[in-house]
Structure formats: C-alpha cells, structure tokens
N, C-alpha and C positions, 0 to 999 in steps of 0.2 A: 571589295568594299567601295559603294562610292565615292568618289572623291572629295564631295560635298559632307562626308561626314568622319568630322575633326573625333578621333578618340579621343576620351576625358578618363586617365585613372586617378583612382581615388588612394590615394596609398593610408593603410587602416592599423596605424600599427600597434599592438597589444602586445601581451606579457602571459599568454596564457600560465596561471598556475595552478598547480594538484595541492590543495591544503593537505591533502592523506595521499600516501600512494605506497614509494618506495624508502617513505619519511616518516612521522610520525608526527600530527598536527601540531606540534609544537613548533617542530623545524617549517613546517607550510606556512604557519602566519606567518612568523619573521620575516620569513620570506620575503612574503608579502609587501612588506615595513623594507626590507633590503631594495626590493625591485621598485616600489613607489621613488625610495628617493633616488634611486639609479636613477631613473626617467624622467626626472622632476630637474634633477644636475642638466641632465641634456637637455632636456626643452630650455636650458638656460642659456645653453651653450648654441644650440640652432634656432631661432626665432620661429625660425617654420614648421619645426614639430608640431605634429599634434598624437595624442596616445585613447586610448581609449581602454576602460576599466569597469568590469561587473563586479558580483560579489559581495554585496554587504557585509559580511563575514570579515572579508580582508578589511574594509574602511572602520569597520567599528576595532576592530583591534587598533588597530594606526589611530584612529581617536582615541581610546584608553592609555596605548603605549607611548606614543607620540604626539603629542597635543600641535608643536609646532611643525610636524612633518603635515601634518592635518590641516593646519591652516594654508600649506603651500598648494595640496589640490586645491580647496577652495577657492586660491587667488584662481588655477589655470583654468576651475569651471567658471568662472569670472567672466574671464578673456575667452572664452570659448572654444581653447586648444584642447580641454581636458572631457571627454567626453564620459559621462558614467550611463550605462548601459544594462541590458538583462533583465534588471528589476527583481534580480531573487537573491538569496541568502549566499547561497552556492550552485556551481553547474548542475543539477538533479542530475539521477538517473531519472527519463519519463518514460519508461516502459513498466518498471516493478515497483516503484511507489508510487499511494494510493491517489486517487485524484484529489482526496481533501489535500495529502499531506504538497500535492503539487501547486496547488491553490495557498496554502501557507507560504511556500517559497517566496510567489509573485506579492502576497501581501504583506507579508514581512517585511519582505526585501523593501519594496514601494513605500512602505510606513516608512524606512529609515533613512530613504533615500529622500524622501520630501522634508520631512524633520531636519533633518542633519545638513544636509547637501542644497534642499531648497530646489531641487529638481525629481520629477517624474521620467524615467527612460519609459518611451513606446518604442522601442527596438529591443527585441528578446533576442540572448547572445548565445548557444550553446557549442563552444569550441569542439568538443571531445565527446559527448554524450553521445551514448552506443543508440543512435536510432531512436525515432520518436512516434507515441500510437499514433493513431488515426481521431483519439480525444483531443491533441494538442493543440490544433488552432480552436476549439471550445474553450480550454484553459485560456488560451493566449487574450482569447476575444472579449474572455469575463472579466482581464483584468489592462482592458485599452491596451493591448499590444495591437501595434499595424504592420509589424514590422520583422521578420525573423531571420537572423543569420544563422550559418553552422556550417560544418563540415562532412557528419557522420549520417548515414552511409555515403561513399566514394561512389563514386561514377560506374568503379568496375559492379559494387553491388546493386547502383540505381542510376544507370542512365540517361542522362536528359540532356537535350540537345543544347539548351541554355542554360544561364548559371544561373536567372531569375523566374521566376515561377512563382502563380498562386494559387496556394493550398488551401483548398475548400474544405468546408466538412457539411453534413449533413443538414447543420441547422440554418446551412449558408454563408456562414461564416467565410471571410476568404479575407487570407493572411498575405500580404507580399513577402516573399521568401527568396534568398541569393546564397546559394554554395558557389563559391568562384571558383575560377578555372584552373587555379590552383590547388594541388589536391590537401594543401593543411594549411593551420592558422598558423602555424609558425615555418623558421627555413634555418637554416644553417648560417655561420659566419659569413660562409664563401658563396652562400647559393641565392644571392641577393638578383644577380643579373640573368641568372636562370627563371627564378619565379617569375621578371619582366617579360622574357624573353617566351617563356611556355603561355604566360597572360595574355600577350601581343598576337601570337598564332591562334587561341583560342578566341579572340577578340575577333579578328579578323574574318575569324569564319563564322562569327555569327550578327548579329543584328541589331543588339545595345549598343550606346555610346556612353553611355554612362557604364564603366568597370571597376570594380572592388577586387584591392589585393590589400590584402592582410597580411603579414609579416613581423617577425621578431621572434628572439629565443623563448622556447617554451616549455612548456611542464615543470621544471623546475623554477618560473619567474623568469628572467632573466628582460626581458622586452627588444625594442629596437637598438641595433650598436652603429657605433661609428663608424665601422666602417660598413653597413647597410648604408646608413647617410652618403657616403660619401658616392658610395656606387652609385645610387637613387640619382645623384647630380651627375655626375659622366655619362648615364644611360637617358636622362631627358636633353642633356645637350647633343645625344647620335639622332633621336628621335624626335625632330622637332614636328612633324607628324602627328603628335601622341602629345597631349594637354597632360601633364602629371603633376597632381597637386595633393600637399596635405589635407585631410581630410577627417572629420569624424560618422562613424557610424550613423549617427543620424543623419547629418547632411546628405551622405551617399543616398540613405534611401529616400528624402525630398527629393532628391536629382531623379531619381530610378521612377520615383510614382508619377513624377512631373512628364517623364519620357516618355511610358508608356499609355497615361493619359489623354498623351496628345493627339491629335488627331490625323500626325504622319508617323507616333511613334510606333515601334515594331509590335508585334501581336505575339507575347509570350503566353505559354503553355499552362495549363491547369492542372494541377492532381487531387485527387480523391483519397482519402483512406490511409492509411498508416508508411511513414517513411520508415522500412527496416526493408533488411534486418543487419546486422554486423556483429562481429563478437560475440558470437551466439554462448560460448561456453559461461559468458556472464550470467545467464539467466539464471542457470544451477550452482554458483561455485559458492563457494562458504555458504552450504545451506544453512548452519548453523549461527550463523550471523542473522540472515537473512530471515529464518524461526522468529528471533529473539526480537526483530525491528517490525515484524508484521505484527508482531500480538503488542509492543508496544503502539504504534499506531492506530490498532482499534483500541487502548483500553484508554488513551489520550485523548482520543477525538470522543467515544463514552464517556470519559469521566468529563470533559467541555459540558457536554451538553445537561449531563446532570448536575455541575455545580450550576450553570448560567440557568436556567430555568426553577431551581429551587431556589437561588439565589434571588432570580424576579420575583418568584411566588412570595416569597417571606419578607423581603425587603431589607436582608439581613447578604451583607458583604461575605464573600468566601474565600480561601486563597484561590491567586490563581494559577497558569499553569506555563507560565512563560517560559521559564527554564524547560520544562518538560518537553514546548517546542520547539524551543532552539536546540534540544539535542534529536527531537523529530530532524528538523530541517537539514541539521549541520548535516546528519548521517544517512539521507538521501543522497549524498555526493556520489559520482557517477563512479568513483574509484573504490567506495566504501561498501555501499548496498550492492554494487553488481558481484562483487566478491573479488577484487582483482588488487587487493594492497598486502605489503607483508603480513607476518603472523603476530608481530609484537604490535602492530597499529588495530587491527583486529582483537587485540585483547583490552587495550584500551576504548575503542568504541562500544567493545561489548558493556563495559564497568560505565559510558556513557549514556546506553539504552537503558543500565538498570538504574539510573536516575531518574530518566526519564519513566519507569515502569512505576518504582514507588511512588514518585510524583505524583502520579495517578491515582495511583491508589490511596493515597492520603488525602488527598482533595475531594477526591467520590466519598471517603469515610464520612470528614466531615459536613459535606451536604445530606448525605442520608442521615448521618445524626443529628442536622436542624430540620431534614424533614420531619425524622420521628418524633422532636418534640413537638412537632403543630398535631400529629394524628391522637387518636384517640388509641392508642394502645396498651390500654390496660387489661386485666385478668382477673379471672373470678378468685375469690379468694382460697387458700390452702385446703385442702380436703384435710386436713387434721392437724393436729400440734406437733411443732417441728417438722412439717413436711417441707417440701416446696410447692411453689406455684409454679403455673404453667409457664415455660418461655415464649413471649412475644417476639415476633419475628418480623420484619417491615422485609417485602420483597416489590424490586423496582423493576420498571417496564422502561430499559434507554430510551427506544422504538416509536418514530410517529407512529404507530400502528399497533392495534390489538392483539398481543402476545395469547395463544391459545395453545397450549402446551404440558409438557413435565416441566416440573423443577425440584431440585435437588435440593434437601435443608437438613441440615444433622445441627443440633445442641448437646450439651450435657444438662441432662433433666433433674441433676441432683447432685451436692456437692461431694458425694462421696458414690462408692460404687452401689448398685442393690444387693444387699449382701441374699434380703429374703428369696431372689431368682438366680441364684447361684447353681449353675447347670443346667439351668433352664430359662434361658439367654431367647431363646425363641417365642417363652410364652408373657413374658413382660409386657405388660398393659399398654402399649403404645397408643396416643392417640393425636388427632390433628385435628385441628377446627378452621374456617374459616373467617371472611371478615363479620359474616354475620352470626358466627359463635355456633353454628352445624359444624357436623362430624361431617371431614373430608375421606373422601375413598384412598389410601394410599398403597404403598409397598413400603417396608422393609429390605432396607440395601446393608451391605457392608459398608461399615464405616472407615473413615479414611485408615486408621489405628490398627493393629490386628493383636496390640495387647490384653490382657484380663479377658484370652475370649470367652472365660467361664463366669465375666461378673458383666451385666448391663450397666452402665454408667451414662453414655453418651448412645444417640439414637439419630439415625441418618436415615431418609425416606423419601421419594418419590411419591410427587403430590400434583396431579391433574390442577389445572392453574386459569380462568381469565383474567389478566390484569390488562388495564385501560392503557391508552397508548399515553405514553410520556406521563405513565404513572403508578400507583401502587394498589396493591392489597395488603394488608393484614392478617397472619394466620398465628397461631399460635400451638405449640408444640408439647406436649404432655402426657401422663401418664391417666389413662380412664380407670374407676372406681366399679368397685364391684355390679352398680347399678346402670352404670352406663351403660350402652349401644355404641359397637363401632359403627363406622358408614358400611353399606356394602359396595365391596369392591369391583367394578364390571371386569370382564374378561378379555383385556386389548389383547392379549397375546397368548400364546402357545409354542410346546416345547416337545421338544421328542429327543431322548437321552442316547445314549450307548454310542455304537462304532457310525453309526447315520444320524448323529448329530443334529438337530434343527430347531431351531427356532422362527417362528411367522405371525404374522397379522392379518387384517384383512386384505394386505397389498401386495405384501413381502413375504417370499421363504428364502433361505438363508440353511444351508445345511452342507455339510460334510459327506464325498459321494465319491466314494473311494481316496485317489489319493488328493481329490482338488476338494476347490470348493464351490457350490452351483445356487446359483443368486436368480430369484425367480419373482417377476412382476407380473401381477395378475394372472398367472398361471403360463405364461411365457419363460422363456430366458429374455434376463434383463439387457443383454449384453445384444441383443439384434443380432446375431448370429447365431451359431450350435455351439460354441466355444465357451471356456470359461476364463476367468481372467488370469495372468499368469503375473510372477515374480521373474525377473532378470537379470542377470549383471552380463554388461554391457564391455566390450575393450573400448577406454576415453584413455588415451593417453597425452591429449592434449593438455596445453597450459588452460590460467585462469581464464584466458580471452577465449578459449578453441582455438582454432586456424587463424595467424594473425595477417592471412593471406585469404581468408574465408575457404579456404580447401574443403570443398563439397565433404568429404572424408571429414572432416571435424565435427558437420552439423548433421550428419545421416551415418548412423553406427549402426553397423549389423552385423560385428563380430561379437557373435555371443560366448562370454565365459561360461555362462551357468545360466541352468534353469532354477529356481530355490521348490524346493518340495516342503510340503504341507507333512510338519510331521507331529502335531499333536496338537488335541482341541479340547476344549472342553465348555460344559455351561456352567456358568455364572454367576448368570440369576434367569430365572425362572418364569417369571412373570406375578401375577396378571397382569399389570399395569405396562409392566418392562420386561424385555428379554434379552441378556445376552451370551453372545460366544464368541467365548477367547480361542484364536488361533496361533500356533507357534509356523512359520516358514525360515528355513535353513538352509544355508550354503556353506561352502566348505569352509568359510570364516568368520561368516555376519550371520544374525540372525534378525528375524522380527515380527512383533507382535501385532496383530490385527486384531481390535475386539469390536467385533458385529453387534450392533444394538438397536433393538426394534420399539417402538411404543405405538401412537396412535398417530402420529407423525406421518406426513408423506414422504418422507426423507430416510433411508436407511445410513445411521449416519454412524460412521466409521472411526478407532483411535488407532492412533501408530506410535508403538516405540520401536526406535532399530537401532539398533546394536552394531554399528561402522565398522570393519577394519578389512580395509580393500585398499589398493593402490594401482592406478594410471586407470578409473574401473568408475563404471557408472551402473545404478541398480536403479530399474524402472518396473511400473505399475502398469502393465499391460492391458489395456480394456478393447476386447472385440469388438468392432461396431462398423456403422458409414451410414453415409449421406454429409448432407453441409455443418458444415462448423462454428458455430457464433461461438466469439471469446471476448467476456469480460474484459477492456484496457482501460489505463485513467482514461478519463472523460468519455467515454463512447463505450460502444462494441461494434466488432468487426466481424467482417465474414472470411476463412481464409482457408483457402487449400492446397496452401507450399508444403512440402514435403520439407524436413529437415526441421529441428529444434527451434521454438519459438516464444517467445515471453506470451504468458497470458496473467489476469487480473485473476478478482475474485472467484468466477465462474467459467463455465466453457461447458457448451453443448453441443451435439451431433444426433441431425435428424434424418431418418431415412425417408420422410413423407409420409408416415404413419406416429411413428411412436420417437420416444427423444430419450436418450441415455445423456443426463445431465451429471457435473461434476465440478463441486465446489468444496475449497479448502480455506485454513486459518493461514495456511503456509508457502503453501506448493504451486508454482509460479512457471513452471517449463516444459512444455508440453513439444510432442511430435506423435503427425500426423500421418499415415499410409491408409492408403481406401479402405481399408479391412481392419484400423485399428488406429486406435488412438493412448498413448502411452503418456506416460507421466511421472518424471525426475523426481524419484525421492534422496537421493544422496551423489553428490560425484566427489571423488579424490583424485585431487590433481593437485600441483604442490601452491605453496602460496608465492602470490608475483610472479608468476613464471608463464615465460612464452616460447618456450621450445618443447616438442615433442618427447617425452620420458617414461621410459616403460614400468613395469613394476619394480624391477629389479635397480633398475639406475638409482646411483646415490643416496642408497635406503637409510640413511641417513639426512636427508631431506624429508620433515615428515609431509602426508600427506592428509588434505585438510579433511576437517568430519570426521576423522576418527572419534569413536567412542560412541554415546546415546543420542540420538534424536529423536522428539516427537512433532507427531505433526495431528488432525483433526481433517477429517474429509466428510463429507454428503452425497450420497448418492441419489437424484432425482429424476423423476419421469416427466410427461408433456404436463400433468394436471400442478406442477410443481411454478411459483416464479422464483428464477431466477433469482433475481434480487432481493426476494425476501426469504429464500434459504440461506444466502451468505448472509446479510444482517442476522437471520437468528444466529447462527454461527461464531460469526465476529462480536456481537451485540447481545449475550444471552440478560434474560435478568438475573438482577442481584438480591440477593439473599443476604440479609445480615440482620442480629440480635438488637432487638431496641431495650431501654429500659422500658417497666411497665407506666406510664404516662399519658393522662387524660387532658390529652391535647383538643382544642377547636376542631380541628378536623375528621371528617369523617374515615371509619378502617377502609377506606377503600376510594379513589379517586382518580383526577386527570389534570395535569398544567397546563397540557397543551397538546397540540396538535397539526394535522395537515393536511391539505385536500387542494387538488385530486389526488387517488392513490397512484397517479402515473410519477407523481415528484417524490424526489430521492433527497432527504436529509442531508444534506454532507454536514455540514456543521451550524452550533447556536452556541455563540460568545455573548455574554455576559460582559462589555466593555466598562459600564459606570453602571451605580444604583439605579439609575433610570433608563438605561440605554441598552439593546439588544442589537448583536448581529444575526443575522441571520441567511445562511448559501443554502442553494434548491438548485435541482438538475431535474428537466424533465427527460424522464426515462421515457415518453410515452412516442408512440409516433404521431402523435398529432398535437397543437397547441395545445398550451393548458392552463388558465386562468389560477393563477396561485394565490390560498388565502391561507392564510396562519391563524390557530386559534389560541389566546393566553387564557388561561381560565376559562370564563364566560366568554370573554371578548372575542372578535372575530373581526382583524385586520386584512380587508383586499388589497392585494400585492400588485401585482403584474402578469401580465400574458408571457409565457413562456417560450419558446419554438421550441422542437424536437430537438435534444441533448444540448439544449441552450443550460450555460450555467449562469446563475444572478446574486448577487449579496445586497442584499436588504439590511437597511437598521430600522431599526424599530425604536421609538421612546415613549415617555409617558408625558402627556399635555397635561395641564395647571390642572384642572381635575383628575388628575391619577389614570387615564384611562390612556392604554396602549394606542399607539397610531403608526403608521409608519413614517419615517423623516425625511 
C-alpha cells in the first residue's frame, strides 16, 4: 500500500433482524421495538455511535406500539447518527418473488419512509438475502437506488477481488455495490478485533481507501455492544495508520463514489448478470407455502388492475387492496418465501396469504359487479310461464392484450333440477350465445359437482372466446327451444381410446405408449431427443438451506430412489373443442396425477396433484432436451448453464438452434440443468428450520415438510409460442362471473384500456385517488420502446423505454376530465 494512502474505515453498525425465522412474527417485531431502544440507550451513552436501520415493517410497528420510542429515532435521523436505509418493507427474497411484488417492496417501503421519517434511502440494504437475479439493478434503478450493500453470495460462491463493484444490467443500468471483506453483517461479542483485524489484511491488498465494516449482533436484533465499543477504541488507538470513524451507510457510499470518480481513484471491477447462487435448497422447500404465495401474487396484482381501471372507467371508488399487500410484501421475507422458518410460523403466514387471497377476491367481485351494471346485460325474455331466463354472464379480459382462447362458464339454469331429462343428462338443450346474441360453438364438460348425475340442474361448457384487451364480452348461458339451432361445433381435437390412449390437435399428440407417455410436436418428439419425460424421486437429505457450506452434493443430486411408473390413464373429455387425459404415476409412497389438455391453444397445458409422503427425498420432472437456456427472473431473463439447482421465474426455455421446448408454471420455481436434460422440483421433504444433514429414518418424529396434497398448473410451449404471454394466460386467465340481467349504457362487449408496443409488460395499474392512476411498464423488448397507454378513447404518450428498463407513470385527469400524464 502506498504510503500516501491513509486507510479511512467506516465502521456500519446494524441490528440485522429475522421478523420470522426460528420465531414467530410476533416475537420478530418486538424485537424489533427491544433492539431500537437497546441502540437508542447507547447512542446516549457514546456520542459517537452511529446505527443504521431498514425495514419499514419494523418502524411502523415501533410507530403503532411505541409513539415515544418513535420520536427518539426521529430525533437521531435529525442529528444524522441514525441512518434509515433499504427502502423496502422487509429484507425480500429477490430470486422467487415476482418483479411486481419486488417493486411493491421499494415503494411501499419509500412511501413510508418519506411520510413518516421525512427521508428517502438510495442505498438498498440486503443483509442475508439468498442471492440476487440479474433483474435487480433494473428494480434498483426504477426506484433511485445508486446504491447496493449485502453479503449473500460469500466470496467462496462469488469471487471478486474487491469488495466494491458495479453491477450492470442490460438496460445499462449500473448500480455501485460493496460486499466487505468481512464475510457477515454481524460478529460475535468477542470477534470485534478479528473482523478489524481480517478488514485491515483485506484492505491492504487491495486499492480503496474508503472501507466498510459492518458489525453488531444479528438475527435475532440484538445490534452493536459495548463491549464492540470499547474494542473499536483500543484497536484505533494501535492503529493510527487506519482513519476509523462512525459512519452511516450512506456517507460510506458518497465517500466510495467520490473515490472512485476521481481521477487517481482505483479502477473497480464490473459485473453482468445475476449474483447467485447460495442456499440453493431454498428454491424448493415448503413448496407448499410457496403454491399458496405465487397464486396469491397473481390474483393481487389481477385483481389491482381490474378494480383501478374499472374504478377509472366508472368514476366510482372501489375498496382497495392494501392490506392484501402488506401481507404480499411482509411474506416475501427471505426467511418465509424461501421456505427456511419453523413449521408453526408457516402456518401462520399460510392463514396470512389467505387474507391476502380473499382480499382479492372480494375486491375483483366488487369491480366486476360495477362493471356489470354499466354493460348492457340483459336477456331475452322466458320462453314460457314459470320458466327461467337465460343466465347473463360478464367474462373479463385482466390482460393489455387480446385474449383468444377457451374459457370455462358453468351456472345453474334453473332453480330446481330438470326433472323432464332425468337419464338423460346428455341430451338437455344446452345453449350459449354470445355478445351479439349468435349461438356459440361450445363443449359440454363435467361440472365441478358429481351429485344428481341423473338430473341436469347446473351446466359447465367450454366456449371458444375473443375478449378485448383490459376488457369484456358478454355471453349468456341457456337452455335452446325446440326451434332453435345450436352453433356448429368445429373439430379442434381428436381422440383415440383404449390401451394407446391419445388425444391431438393440429400441433400436439399426447398418448400412452406402452408404459410411458410420448408427447409429440408437429410430428416430432417434443422433448429434442428420443426420450420421453420421466418422474423421480431424488435422495435430498439436506436441510431447508441445502449445504449450509454449498457442498456441490447438496445442489447436484444423482442418487436416484425411484423411477414413478405410469400406471393408469384414462380420457376425460373427448373433444371437439377440448381434450383431455388423466394420468395416475406411482411410487412406493407418493403418487400423482397429471391431466393432459389440448384445445386450439399453442400451449399443451398441463394439472398436477401429488399426493406427498417422502422423507430426506426430492421428486422431479424430468424433461429430455439441450441447447441454451433462457430463464424467466424478477426483472430480467438470463441465460445460464451451471449445472446444479437453481431458482427460475415464470418461464424457462431451451433451444437447440432449431426448435425450443418451453416451460412455464403458476408454481414451480427450481430448476436443474445437465446437457441432456433439464428437470424440474415438484416437491422436497426436508424438515422444517433445519440445517444439518438427516436421513429418512432420523428422528421420524420430526415431521417432514409437503407431506400430504399439492397442486401445481404447467405449459408446455414450442419456438412459435411467447414466452411471456403463456405465463400471463396462466397467471392472468379471464374471469367469468354471473351478472344480474341489466340494461346498462354500455355496450355487451368492450375495452378500458390498453398498451402499445406489444414488447411492454404490465406489471401493475393502481388506482391511487378518483382522478389519479399509476401505472409500471417493463420493456421486454430488445430494442427501445416508445410507451403509450390507452384509457378508453384516450391515448396518453409516455416515455421511451430501454431494453428491461422498468418506469412508473401516474397518470391524472386535467380540468376537462381528460386523462394526461402527471
């Protein structure tokens, strides 16, 4: 080191806490409330402290519980000792939640940091988070972060020769980012003049003079002690060499950008692309948890969009959904979602998500019911005395985009059963209309019920569908009169019965072929091999984390228990419009059901229920294939081809340079790759919180997690398929619901809005005030993209986008009523 250059540490001291872990979020807030005024005593006691605090989460408790403990941060952000930072709710996981729900974080957080606190943090804080995509300087960037500390991954799983570094991403973004040379955010009682002491060696061999050490007790709160203090002062009076001062996370990084800005400052290193991986066995563990928080996330961020946009259209207030996303946000925590807390904190956040779920669902109710009273959704009158009329049905389009599709509608056509079709449940008059009152071509499905199968009552059907993007059609559901005309039905599909089972389209065959089963694209195997796809249970006898050492052995498993064989099939339904077949695959303890369904779709899209009971044991979805890999992550997609277990998003495909085996789910989020194949986590039991290695047999009284039923939703797609608008149909389907009969202004059939180009991705439309709209866009596209929103008629010019740039727009309405942007 030259001698001309004075080390400057920055000593960062925090409190990292787990609101959920080995506790239950009741004990984490307190916490929270315990550690604030520990810290708050000492900064009284050492003038020179300074602390630094993320979290919204934790301050808004401490505001509700504590009003006076609340006023004493606000004196030390005052005086400048008290540093608040992050800008989110709680630490995320950012590998398996979604990019909206990561963008909720930063603006949640930021809303209540500016209100409350009267500051904005641009330093994103993430102590413990397992690894971060290759979307997160996009997030970071949407929401004025410049700034990013963390820990996770360690040096042993990522390398770098400095502790500061900036992280690019594709849209150019580029983040300043410092993991210090110590490898955690917190230390032990004792281990104060070791973390100096490993800081000062690592300093020395490298080329900043500006260094960040972070220190204080962790995970369970606890922060800096006194005796840290006192050592901190004996180890700058040996070292007078070494400038070491209180400091807040902010300051540090004005110091660090100021450094390397300069024109003799040192020349730090760039990265590209996703910072993982670690802790791999997070990806899979409580997949059951995990189920329950991905279909709340889509039905949350759908039902946003459809109350704030009917809400604009009408002019008519809706409830909103806040609650719903504070328990989005809370339960992205990196302890919660990744699947890594006991099993009694897990059952309370499950009973969290189902508020979150109904929430949803009651708020989408009530919008589509003030939609339907603007549409004109009436019916012809009773074809006789004491009949009924036909049932009006409003079906919604989430989707910037023109849904062209099946969809599913069953009613009760009459308040009692048909007594006159009594055994003859098959030939009962069914009929469907659409918005402009023509007979629709449909199918005939089983109804959800399997009661009175010998009396028609309630009628469930498959109905070929265009509804406008971010809007409705009108159909209505009835019984046709002697003199009517059904539609004719075209012939999407086809079936072949017996021991060779099949059902096909124009794209797809799907059939039963001896004891597997053989999946066929355009007269191919779908799978770019000769193989067909296979069922497995896997030896995992790792904990919740995997390898809490990354033991290659934890993230690449090839001790197979079992192959599951295909031992019973059958069809379903038959067609024309739809086809499907139910598969039974079995193992010596678990089973599970696969049912294959074809329509006119480019998509053969897949259901699963499994039937769990495995222990120290992992069951994967084995799909033949190779070439490159793009995978779905919040904010981006990446390309990757590490071997061993890895978090993916919505989607994941692999191409060989001709043809693409795509695959996308509502659920299923962990994937591993080998040249010949690409697999995919439907269930692991491993026990709950646990980080040592345990076989089946160990402590079988420890239960192991996923026992019992899970489902999950998959898509299978080729190159003529996108991406991103198979998982929106997926996540995002329409809705279907009963309107009363009512001759509303509006037409049976319409549009609110919309979006253009089709390279931009929805993420979210809030509804803030009667007048006021937000509105987030990601261009998916690779090239610029000039964003315009349409409200009705109207047609608001946005902003120029870059490639996976994300932007939030608000939108209001000037003196004349007419939408603008603000």
């Amino acid at each position: 080191m030259p001698a001309s250059r004075q080390l400057i540490f920055h000593l960062l001291p925090n409190a990292h806490l787990d609101p959920v872990w080995l506790w239950d979020w009741r004990e984490g807030l307190n916490e929270g409330r315990i550690t604030v005024r520990t810290v708050l005593d000492l900064m009284d006691e050492f003038p020179e402290l300074t602390f630094m605090r993320g979290e919204s989460s934790i301050y808004e408790h401490i505001q509700k519980t504590d009003p006076a403990l609340f006023r004493r941060i606000l004196e030390r952000v005052g005086d400048g000792r008290w540093d608040v930072v992050g800008g989110t709710v709680v630490q995320p996981d950012t590998n398996l939640a979604s990019t909206e729900t990561i963008c909720r974080e930063f603006e949640r957080g930021l809303d209540y940091f500016q209100k409350n606190l009267g500051v904005r943090p641009t330093v994103a804080w993430q102590a413990d988070s397992f690894g971060h995509s290759a979307g997160f300087p996009n997030i970071l960037a949407a929401f004025g972060m410049t700034g990013f500390a963390f820990t996770r991954p360690q040096r042993s799983q990522f390398p770098m020769a400095e502790p500061a570094f900036w992280w690019e991403s594709a849209e150019t973004n580029r983040i300043l980012c410092y993991r210090q040379h110590w490898m955690w955010y917190c230390c032990e009682r004792n281990a104060m003049i070791t973390v100096l002491d490993d800081t000062l060696r690592g300093a020395r061999a490298g080329g900043l003079t500006h260094v960040g050490v972070l220190f204080g007790l962790g995970n369970h709160g606890g922060g800096p002690s006194r005796r840290h203090l006192k050592e901190i002062r004996a180890w700058r009076g040996q070292h007078p060499e070494v400038e070491v001062r209180f400091s807040t996370l902010h300051g540090f990084f004005d110091a660090l950008r100021q450094e390397v800005a300069s024109a003799s400052g040192p020349t730090i290193p760039s990265v590209r692309g996703e910072f993982g991986y670690c802790l791999r066995g997070c990806y899979s563990s409580v997949q059951k948890f995990k189920s329950l928080y991905r279909k709340a996330e889509a039905l949350v961020a759908g039902a946003e969009i459809t109350r704030s946009i009917v809400g604009a259209a009408t002019g008519d207030p809706l409830p909103d959904l806040g609650d719903a996303w504070a328990s989005i946000a809370f339960n992205a925590f990196h302890d919660i979602l990744p699947g890594s807390s006991i099993e009694r904190a897990f059952d309370e956040q499950t009973a969290w998500n189902g508020l979150a779920l109904h929430r949803a669902q009651e708020v989408r109710f009530a919008a589509l019911n003030r939609l339907a009273d603007k549409i004109d959704t009436t019916v012809p009158p009773a074809r006789g005395e004491d009949l009924p009329t036909d049932v009006p049905l409003l079906v919604w389009n989430p989707l910037p985009r023109t849904f062209q599709g099946q969809v599913e509608l069953e009613a009760s056509l009459d308040y009692r059963p048909d007594w006159a079709f009594q055994n003859r449940v098959a030939e009962w008059p069914v009929a469907v209309y659409g918005h402009d009152g023509k007979p629709l071509p449909f199918q005939r499905v089983q109804t959800e019920h399997t009661s009175m199968r010998d009396l028609p009552w309630r009628a469930r059907v498959v109905v070929p569908l265009e509804i406008p993007a971010l809007g409705w059609t009108s159909v209505r559901l009835g019984l046709r009169d002697s003199k009517s005309e059904a539609s004719p039905v075209p012939p999407v599909c086809r079936v072949r019965r017996g021991t060779k089972a099949e059902i096909a389209n124009h794209e797809w065959n799907v059939g039963v072929k001896g004891g597997s089963l053989a999946i066929r694209r355009n007269g191919a195997n779908f799978f770019l091999a000769k193989r067909d796809f296979g069922l497995s249970v896997y030896e995992d006898p790792w904990g919740s984390w995997g390898g809490m050492e990354e033991e290659m052995s934890s993230f690449v498993l090839d001790e197979m228990r079992e192959m599951w064989a295909l031992r019973h099939h059958e069809i379903i339904e038959s067609g024309p419009l739809r086809a499907r077949l139910w598969t039974r695959w079995q193992g010596n303890n678990s089973w599970l059901d696969l049912t294959f369904s074809l329509s006119g779709s480019p998509c053969l899209s897949v259901e699963g229920r499994l039937l769990w009971n495995e222990r120290s044991a992992r069951l994967k979805l084995v799909l033949p294939c190779r070439g490159e890999l793009v995978y779905d992550v919040p904010g981006a997609t990446t390309v990757r081809d590490a071997r061993g277990h890895v978090p993916g998003g919505r989607w994941v495909t692999r191409t060989d340079g001709k043809r693409t085996l795509g695959f996308a789910s509502d659920v299923l989020g962990d994937f591993d790759a080998t040249p010949t194949e690409l697999s995919v986590t439907l269930a692991r039991a491993s026990r709950y919180a646990n980080d040592v290695k345990t076989s089946p047999e160990e402590n079988m009284w420890e239960p192991a997690t996923d026992c019992g039923e899970l489902k999950f939703q998959f898509c299978l797609f080729g190159e003529n398929a996108d991406p991103d608008a198979v998982s929106d149909a997926l996540l995002f389907p329409p809705v279907a619901a009963t309107a009363p009969a009512t001759k509303g202004p509006w037409k049976r059939e319409g549009s609110l809005a919309g979006i253009s180009p089709a390279s931009l991705r929805l993420l979210s439309l809030e509804q803030t005030a009667p007048d006021r709209l937000r509105i987030r866009l990601q261009n998916r596209g690779t090239k610029p993209a000039a964003a315009t929103v349409r409200l009705g008629k109207e047609r608001i010019k946005l902003a120029r986008l870059e490639p996976e740039a994300i932007r939030t727009f608000p939108l209001e309405k000037d003196k004349g009523g007419r939408w603008r942007a603000a």
